[in-house]
Biotite code that builds the C-alpha atoms (Angstrom):
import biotite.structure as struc

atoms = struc.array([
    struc.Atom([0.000, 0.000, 0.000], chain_id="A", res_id=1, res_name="UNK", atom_name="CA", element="C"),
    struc.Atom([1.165, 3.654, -1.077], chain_id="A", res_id=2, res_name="UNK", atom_name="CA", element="C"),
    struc.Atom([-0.475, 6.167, 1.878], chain_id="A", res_id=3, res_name="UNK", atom_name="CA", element="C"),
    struc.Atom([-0.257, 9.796, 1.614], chain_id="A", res_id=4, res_name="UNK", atom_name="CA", element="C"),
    struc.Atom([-0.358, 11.702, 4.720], chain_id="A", res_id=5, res_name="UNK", atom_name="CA", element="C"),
    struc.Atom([-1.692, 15.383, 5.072], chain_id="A", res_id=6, res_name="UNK", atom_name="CA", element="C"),
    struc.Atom([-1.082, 17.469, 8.003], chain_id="A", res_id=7, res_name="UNK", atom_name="CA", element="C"),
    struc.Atom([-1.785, 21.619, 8.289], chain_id="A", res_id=8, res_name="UNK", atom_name="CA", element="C"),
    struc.Atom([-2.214, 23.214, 11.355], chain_id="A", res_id=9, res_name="UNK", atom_name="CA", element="C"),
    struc.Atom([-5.232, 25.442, 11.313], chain_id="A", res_id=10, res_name="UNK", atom_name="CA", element="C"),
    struc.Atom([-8.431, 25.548, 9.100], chain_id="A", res_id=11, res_name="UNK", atom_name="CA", element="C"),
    struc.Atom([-6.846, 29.107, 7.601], chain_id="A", res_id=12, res_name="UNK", atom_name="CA", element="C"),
    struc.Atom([-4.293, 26.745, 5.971], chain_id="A", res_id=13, res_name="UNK", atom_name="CA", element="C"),
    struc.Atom([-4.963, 24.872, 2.714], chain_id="A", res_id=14, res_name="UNK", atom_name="CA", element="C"),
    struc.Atom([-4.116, 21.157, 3.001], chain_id="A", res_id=15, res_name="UNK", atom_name="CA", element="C"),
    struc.Atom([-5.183, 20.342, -0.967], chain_id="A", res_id=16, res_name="UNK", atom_name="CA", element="C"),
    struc.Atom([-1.455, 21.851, -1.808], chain_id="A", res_id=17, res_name="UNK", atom_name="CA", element="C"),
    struc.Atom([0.127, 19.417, -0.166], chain_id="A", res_id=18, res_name="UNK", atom_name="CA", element="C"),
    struc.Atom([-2.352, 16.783, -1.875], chain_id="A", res_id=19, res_name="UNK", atom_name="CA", element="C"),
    struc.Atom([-1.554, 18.073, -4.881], chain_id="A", res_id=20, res_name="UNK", atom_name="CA", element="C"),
    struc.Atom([2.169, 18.202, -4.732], chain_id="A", res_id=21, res_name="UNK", atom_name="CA", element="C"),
    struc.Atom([1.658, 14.260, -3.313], chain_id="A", res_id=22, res_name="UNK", atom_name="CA", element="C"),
    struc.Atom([-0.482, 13.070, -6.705], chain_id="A", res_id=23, res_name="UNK", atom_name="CA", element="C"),
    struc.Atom([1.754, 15.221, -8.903], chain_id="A", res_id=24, res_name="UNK", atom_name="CA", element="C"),
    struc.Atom([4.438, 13.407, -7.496], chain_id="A", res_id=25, res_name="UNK", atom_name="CA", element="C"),
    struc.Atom([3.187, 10.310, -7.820], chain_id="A", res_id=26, res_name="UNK", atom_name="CA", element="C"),
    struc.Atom([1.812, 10.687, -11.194], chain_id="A", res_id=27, res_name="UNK", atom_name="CA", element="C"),
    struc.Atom([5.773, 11.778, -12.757], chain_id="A", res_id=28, res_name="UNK", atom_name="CA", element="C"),
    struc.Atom([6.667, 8.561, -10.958], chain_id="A", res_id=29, res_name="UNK", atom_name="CA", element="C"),
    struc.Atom([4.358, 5.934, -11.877], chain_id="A", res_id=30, res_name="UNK", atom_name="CA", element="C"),
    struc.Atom([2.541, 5.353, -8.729], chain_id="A", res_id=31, res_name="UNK", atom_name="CA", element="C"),
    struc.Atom([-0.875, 5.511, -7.486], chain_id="A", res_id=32, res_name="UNK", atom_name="CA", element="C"),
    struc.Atom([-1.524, 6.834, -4.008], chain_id="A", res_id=33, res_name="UNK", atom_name="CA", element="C"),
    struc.Atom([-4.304, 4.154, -2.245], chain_id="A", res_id=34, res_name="UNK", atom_name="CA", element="C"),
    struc.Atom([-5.450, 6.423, 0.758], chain_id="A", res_id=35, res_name="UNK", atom_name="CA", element="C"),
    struc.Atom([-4.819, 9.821, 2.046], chain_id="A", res_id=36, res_name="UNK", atom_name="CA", element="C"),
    struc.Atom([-4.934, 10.642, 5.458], chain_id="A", res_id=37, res_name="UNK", atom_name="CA", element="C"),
    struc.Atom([-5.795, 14.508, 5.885], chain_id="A", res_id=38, res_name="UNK", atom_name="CA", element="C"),
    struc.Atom([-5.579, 16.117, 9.717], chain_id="A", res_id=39, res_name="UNK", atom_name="CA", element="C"),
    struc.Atom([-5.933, 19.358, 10.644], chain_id="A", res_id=40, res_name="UNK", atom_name="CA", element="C"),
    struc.Atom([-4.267, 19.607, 13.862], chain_id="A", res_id=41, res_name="UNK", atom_name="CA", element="C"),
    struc.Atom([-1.351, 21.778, 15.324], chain_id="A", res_id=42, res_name="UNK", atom_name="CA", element="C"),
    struc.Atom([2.443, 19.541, 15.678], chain_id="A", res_id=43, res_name="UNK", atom_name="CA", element="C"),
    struc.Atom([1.415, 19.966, 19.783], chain_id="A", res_id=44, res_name="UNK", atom_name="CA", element="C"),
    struc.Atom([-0.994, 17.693, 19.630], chain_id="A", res_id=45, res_name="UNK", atom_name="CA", element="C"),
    struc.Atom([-0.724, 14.077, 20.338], chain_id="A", res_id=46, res_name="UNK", atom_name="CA", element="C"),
    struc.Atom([-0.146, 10.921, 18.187], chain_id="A", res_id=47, res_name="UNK", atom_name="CA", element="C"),
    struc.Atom([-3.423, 10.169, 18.260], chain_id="A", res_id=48, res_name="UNK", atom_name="CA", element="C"),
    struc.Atom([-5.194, 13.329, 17.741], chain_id="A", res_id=49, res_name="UNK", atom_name="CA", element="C"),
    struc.Atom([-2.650, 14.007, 14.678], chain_id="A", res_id=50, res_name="UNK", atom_name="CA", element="C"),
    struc.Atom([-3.341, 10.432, 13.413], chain_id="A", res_id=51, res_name="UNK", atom_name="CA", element="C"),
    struc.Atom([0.150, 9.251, 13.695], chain_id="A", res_id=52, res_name="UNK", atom_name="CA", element="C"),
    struc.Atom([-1.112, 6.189, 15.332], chain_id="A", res_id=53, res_name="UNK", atom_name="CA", element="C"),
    struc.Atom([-3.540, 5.526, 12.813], chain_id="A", res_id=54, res_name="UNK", atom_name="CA", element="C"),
    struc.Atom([-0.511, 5.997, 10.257], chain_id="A", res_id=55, res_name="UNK", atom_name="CA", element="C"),
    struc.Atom([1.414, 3.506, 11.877], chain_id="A", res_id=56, res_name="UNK", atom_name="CA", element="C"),
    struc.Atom([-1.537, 0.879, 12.913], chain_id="A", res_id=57, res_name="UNK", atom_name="CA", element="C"),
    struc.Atom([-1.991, 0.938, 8.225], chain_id="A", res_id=58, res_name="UNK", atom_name="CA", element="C"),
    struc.Atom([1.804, 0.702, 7.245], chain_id="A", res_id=59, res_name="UNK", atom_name="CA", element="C"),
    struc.Atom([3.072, -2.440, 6.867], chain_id="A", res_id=60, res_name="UNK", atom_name="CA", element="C"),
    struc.Atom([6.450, -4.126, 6.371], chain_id="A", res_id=61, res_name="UNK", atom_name="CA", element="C"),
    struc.Atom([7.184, -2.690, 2.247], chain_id="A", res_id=62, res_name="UNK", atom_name="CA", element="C"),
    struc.Atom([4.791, -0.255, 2.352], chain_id="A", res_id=63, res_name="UNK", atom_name="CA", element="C"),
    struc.Atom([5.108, 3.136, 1.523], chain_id="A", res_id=64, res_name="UNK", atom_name="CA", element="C"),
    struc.Atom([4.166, 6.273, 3.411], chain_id="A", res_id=65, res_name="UNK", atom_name="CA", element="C"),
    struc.Atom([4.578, 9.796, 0.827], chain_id="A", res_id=66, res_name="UNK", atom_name="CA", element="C"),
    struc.Atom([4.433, 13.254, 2.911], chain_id="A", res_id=67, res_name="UNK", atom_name="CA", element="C"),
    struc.Atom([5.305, 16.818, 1.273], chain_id="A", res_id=68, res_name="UNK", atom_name="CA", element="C"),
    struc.Atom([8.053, 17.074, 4.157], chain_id="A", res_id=69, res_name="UNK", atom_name="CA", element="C"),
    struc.Atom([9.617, 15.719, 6.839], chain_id="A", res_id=70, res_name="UNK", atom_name="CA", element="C"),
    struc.Atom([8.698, 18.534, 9.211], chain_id="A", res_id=71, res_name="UNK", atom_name="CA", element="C"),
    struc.Atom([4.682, 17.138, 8.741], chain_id="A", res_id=72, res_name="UNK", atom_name="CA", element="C"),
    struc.Atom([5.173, 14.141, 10.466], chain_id="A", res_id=73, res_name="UNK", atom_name="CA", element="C"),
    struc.Atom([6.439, 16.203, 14.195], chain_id="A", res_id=74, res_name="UNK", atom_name="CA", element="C"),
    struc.Atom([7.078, 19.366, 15.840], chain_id="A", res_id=75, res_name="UNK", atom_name="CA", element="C"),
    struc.Atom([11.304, 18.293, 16.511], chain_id="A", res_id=76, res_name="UNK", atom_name="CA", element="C"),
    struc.Atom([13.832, 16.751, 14.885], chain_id="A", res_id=77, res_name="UNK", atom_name="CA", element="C"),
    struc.Atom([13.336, 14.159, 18.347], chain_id="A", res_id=78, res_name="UNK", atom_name="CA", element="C"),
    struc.Atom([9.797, 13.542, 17.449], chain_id="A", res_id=79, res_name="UNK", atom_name="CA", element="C"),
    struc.Atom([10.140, 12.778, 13.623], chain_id="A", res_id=80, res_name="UNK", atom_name="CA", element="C"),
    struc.Atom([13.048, 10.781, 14.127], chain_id="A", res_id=81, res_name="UNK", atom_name="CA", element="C"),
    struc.Atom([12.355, 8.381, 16.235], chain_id="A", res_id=82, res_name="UNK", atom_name="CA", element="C"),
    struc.Atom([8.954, 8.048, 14.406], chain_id="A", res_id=83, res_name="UNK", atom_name="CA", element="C"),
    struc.Atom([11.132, 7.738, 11.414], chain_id="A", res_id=84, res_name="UNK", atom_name="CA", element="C"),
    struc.Atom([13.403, 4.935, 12.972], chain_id="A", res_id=85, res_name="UNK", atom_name="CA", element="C"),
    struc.Atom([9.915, 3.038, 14.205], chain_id="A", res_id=86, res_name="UNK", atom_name="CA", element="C"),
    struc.Atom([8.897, 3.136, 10.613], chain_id="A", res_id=87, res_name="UNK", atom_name="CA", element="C"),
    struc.Atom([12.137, 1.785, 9.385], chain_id="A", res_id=88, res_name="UNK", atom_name="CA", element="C"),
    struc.Atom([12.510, -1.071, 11.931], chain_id="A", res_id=89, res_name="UNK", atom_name="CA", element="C"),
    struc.Atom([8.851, -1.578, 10.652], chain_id="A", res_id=90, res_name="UNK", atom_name="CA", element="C"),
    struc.Atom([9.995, -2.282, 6.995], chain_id="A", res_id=91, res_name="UNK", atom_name="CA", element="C"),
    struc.Atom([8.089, 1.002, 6.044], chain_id="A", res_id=92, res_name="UNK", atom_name="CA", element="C"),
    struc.Atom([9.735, 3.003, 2.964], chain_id="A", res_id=93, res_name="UNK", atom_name="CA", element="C"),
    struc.Atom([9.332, 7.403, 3.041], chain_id="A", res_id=94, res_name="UNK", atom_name="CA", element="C"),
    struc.Atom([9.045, 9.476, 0.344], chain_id="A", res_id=95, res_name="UNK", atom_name="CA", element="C"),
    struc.Atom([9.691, 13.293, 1.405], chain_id="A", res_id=96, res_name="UNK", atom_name="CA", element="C"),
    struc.Atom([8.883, 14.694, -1.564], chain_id="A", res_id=97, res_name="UNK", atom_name="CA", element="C"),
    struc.Atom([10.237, 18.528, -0.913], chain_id="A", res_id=98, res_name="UNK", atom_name="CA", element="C"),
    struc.Atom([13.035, 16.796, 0.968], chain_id="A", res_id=99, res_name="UNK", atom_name="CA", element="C"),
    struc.Atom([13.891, 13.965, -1.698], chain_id="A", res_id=100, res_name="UNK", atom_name="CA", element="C"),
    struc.Atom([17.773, 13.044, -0.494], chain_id="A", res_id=101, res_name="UNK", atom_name="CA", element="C"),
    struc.Atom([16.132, 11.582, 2.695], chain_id="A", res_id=102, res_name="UNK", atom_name="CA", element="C"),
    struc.Atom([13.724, 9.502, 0.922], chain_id="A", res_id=103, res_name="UNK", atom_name="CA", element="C"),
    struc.Atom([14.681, 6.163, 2.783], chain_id="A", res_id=104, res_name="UNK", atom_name="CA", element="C"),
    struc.Atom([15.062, 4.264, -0.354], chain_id="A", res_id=105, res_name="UNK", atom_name="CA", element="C"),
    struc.Atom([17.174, 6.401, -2.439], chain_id="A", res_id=106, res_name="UNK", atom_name="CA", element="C"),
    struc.Atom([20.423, 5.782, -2.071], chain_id="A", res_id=107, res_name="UNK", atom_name="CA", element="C"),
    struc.Atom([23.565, 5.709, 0.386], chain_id="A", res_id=108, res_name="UNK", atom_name="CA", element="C"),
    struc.Atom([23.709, 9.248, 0.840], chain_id="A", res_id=109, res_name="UNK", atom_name="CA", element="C"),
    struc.Atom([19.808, 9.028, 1.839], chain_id="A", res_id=110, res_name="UNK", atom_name="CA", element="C"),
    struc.Atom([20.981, 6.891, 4.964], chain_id="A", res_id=111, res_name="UNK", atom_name="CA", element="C"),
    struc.Atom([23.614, 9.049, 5.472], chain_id="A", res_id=112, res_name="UNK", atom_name="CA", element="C"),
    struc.Atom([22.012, 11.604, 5.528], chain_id="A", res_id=113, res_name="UNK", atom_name="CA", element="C"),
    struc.Atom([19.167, 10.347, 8.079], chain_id="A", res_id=114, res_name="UNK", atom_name="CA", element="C"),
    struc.Atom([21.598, 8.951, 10.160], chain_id="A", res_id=115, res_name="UNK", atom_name="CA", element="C"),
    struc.Atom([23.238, 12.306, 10.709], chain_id="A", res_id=116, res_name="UNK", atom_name="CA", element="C"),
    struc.Atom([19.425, 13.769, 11.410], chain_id="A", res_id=117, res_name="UNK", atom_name="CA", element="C"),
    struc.Atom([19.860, 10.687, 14.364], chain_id="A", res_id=118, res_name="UNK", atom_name="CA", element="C"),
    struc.Atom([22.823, 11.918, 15.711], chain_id="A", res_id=119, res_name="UNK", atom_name="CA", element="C"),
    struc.Atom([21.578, 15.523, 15.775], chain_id="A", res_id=120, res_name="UNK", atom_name="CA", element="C"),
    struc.Atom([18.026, 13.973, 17.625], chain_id="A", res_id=121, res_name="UNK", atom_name="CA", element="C"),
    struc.Atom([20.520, 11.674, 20.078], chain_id="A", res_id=122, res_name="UNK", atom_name="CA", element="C"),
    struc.Atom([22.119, 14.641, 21.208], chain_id="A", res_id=123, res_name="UNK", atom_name="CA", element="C"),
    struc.Atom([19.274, 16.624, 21.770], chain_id="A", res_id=124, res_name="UNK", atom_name="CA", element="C"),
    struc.Atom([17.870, 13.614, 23.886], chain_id="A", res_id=125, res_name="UNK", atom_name="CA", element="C"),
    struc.Atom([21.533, 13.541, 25.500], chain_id="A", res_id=126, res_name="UNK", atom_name="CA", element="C"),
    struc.Atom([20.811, 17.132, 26.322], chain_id="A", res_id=127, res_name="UNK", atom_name="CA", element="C"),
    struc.Atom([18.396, 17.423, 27.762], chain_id="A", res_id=128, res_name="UNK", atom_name="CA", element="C"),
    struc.Atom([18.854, 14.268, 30.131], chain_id="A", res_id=129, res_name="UNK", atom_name="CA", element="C"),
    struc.Atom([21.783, 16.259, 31.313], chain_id="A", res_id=130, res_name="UNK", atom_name="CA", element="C"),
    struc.Atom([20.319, 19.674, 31.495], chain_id="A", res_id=131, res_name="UNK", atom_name="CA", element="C"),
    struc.Atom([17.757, 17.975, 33.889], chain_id="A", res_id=132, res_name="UNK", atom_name="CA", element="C"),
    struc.Atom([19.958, 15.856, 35.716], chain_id="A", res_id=133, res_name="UNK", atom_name="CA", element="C"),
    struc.Atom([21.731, 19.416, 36.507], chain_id="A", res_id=134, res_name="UNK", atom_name="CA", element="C"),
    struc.Atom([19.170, 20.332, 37.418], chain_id="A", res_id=135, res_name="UNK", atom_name="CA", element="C"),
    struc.Atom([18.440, 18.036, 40.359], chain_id="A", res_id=136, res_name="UNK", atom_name="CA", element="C"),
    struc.Atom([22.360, 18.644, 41.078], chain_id="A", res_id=137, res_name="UNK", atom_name="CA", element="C"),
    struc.Atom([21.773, 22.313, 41.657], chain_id="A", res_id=138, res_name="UNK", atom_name="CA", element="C"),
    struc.Atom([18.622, 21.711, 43.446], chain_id="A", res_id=139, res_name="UNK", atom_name="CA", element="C"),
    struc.Atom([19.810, 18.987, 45.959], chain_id="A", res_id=140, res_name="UNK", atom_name="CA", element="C"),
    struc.Atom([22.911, 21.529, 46.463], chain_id="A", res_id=141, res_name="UNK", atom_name="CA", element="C"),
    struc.Atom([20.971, 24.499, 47.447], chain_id="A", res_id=142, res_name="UNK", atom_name="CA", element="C"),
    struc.Atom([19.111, 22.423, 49.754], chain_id="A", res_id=143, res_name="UNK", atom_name="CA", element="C"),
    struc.Atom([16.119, 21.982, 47.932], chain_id="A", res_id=144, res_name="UNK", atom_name="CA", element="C"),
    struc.Atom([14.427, 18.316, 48.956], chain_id="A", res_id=145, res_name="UNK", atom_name="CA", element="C"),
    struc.Atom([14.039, 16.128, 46.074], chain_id="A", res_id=146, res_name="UNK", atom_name="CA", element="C"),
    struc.Atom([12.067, 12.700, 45.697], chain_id="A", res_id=147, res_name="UNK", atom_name="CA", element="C"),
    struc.Atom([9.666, 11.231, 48.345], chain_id="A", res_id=148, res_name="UNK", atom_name="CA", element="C"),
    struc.Atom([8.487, 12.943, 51.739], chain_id="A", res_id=149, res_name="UNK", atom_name="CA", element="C"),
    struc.Atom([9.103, 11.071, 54.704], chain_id="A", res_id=150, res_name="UNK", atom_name="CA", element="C"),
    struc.Atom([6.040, 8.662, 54.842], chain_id="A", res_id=151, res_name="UNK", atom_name="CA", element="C"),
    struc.Atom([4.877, 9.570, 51.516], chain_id="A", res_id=152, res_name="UNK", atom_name="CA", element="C"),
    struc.Atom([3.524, 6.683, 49.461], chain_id="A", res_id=153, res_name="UNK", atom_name="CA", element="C"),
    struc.Atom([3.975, 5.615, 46.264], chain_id="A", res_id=154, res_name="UNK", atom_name="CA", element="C"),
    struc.Atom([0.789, 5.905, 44.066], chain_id="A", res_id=155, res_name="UNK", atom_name="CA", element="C"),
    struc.Atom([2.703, 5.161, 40.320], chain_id="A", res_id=156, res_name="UNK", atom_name="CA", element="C"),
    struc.Atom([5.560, 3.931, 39.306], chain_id="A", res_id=157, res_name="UNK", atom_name="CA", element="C"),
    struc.Atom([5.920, 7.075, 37.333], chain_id="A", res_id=158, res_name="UNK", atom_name="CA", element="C"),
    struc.Atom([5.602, 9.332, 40.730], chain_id="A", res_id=159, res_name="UNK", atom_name="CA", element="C"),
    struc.Atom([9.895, 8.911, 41.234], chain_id="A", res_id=160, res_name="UNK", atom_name="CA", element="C"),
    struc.Atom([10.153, 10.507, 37.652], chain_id="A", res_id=161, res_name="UNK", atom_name="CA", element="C"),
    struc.Atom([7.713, 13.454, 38.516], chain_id="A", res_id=162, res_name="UNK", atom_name="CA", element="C"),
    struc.Atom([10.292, 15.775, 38.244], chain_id="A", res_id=163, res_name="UNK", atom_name="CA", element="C"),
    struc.Atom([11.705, 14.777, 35.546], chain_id="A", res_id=164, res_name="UNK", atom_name="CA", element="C"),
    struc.Atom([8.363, 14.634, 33.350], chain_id="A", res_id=165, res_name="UNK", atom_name="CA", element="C"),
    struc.Atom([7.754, 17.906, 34.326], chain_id="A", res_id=166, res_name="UNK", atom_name="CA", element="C"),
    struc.Atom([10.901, 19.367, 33.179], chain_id="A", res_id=167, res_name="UNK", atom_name="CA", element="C"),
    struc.Atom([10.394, 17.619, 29.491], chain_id="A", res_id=168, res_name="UNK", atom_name="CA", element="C"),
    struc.Atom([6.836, 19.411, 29.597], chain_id="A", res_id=169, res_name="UNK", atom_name="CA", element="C"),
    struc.Atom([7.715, 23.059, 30.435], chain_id="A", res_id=170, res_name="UNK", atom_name="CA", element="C"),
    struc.Atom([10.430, 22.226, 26.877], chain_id="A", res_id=171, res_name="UNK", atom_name="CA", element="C"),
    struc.Atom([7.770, 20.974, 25.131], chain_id="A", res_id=172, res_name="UNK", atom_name="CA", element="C"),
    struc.Atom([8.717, 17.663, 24.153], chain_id="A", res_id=173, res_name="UNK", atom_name="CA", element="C"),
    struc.Atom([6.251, 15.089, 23.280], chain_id="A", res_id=174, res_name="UNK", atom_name="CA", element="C"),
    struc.Atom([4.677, 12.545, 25.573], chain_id="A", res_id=175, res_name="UNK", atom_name="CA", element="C"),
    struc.Atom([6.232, 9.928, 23.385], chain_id="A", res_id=176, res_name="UNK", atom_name="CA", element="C"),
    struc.Atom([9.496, 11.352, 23.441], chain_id="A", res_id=177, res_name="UNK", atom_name="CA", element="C"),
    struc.Atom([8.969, 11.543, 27.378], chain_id="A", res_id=178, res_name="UNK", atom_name="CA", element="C"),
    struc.Atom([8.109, 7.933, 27.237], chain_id="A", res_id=179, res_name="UNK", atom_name="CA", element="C"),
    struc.Atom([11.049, 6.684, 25.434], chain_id="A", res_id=180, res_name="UNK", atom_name="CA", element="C"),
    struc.Atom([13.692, 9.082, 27.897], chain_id="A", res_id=181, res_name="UNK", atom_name="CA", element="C"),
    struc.Atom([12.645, 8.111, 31.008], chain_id="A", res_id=182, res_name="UNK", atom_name="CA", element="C"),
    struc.Atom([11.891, 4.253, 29.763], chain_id="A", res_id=183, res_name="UNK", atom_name="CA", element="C"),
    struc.Atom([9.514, 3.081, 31.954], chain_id="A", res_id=184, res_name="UNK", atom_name="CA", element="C"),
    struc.Atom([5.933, 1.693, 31.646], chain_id="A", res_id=185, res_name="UNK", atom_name="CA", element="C"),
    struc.Atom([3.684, 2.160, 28.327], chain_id="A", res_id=186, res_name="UNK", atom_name="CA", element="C"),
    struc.Atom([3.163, 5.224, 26.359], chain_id="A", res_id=187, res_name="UNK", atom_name="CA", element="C"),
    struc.Atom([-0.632, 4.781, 27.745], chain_id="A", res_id=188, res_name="UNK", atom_name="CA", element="C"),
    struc.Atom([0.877, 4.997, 31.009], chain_id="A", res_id=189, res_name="UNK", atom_name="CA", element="C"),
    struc.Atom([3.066, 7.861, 30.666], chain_id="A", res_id=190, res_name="UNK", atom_name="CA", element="C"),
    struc.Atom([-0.125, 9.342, 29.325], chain_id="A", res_id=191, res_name="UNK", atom_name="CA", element="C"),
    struc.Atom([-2.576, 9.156, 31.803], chain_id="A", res_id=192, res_name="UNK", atom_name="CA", element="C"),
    struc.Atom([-0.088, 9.647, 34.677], chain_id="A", res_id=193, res_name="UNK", atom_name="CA", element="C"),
    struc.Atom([0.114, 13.249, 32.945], chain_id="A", res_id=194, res_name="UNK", atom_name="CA", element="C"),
    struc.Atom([-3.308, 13.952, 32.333], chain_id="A", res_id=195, res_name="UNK", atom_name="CA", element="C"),
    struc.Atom([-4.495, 12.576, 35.840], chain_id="A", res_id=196, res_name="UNK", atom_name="CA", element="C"),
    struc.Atom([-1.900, 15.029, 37.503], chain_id="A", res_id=197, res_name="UNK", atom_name="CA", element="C"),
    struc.Atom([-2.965, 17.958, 37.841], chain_id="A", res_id=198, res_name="UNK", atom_name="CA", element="C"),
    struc.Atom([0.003, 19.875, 37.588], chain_id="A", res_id=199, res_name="UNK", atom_name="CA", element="C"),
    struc.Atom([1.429, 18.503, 34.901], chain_id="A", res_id=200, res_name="UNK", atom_name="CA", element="C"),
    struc.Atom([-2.192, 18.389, 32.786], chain_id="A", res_id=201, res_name="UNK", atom_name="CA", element="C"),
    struc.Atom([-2.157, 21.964, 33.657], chain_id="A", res_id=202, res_name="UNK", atom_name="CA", element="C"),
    struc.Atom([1.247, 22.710, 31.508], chain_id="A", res_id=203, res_name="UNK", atom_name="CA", element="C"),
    struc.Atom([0.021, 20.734, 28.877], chain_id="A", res_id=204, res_name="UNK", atom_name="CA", element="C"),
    struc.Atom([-2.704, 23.227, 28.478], chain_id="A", res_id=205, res_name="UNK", atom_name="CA", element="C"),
    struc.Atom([-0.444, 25.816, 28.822], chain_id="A", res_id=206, res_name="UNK", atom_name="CA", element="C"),
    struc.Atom([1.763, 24.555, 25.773], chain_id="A", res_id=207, res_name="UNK", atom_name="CA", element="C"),
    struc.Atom([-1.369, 24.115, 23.918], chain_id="A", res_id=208, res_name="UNK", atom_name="CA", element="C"),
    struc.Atom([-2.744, 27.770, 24.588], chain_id="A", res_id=209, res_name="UNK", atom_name="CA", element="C"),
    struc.Atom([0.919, 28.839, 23.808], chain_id="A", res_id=210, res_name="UNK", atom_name="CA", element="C"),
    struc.Atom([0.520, 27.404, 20.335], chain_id="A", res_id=211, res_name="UNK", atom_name="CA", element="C"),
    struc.Atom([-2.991, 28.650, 19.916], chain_id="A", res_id=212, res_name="UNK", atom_name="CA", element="C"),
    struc.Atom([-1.847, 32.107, 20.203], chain_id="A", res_id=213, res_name="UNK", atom_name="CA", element="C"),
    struc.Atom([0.840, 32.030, 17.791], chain_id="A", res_id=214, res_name="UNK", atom_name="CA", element="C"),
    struc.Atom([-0.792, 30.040, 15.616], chain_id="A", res_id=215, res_name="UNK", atom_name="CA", element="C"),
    struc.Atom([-3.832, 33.175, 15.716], chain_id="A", res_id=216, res_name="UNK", atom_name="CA", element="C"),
    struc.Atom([-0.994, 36.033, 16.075], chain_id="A", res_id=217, res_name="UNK", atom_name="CA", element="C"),
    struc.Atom([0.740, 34.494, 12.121], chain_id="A", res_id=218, res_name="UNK", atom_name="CA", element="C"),
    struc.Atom([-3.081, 34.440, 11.208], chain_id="A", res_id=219, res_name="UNK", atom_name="CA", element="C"),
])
């Protein structure tokens, strides 16, 4: 199966360029596109809501999946690689049309090219493990208490990584990306754990009236 995937952000933005760019394409190749899917959702939103999931729950091993570019399928260079390394491991071929050198079945300079994008998405993970482990350095050191109260009981396994979650929220990385750095539990998990704190729910809505604004202020 050939899928074609559609993202814009807001209803003020026209998604049947992208759709056309995607059948042009495919008609100067020689292939036919067998679905679309079309969202309309901002990169802040989750998996689901963006139909990523659905995307990935379709593709199977020699598919295809054809997007205008790669910066449709995430908001970082974390989120669309390691979505990009799922879909690999998966068997799942990418055509970026506006980006065509990373088109996974190019050439050698394709997966060079990609894996540098990995390196570049490592680090940033590798950065911002540290920048929050400094974090908690400078925090123990100036005598702030960290972890568990005295007595306090564990209500989630995720509870111990509190912190930590919190920190990847307030720079608005992904709860997948939060998933895969702190490795523990399901993505389900890491999930609901957010959304049933109340803290942390509350910075999600934060980030998403953040994007609503500027979203409306480049309207």
């Amino acid at each position: 199966m050939i899928l074609g995937y559609i993202r814009v952000s807001t209803d003020k933005q026209d998604n049947s360029k992208q759709k056309h760019l995607i059948l042009e394409t495919a008609q100067t190749q020689g292939y036919i596109i067998d679905e679309f899917i079309e969202v309309e959702e901002s990169s802040h939103k989750t998996e689901k809501q963006r139909k990523i999931t659905l995307l990935k729950e379709k593709l199977n091993a020699n598919d295809t999946l054809v997007v205008a570019e790669l910066s449709r399928l995430g908001r970082n260079m974390l989120d669309v690689m390691n979505l990009i390394q799922e879909l690999n491991d998966n068997g799942v071929k990418l055509v970026f049309i506006r980006q065509p050198e990373l088109s996974t079945f190019n050439t050698a300079h394709s997966k060079l090219l990609l894996a540098i994008y990995s390196y570049f998405a490592e680090s940033e993970r590798e950065f911002i493990s540290m920048r929050t482990k400094q974090g908690l350095a400078a925090a123990k050191a100036s005598g702030k208490k960290l972890g568990r109260r005295p007595g306090q009981k564990v209500k989630s396994k995720f509870d111990i990584h509190h912190e930590t979650i919190k920190d990847y929220l307030l720079k608005e990385i992904s709860i997948t990306s939060i998933h895969k750095l702190i490795g523990v539990g399901s993505y389900v998990g890491v999930r609901n754990y957010i959304v049933g704190n109340e803290e942390l729910n509350q910075i999600i809505q934060q980030n998403k009236n953040k994007d609503e604004s500027l979203l409306a202020h480049v309207s």
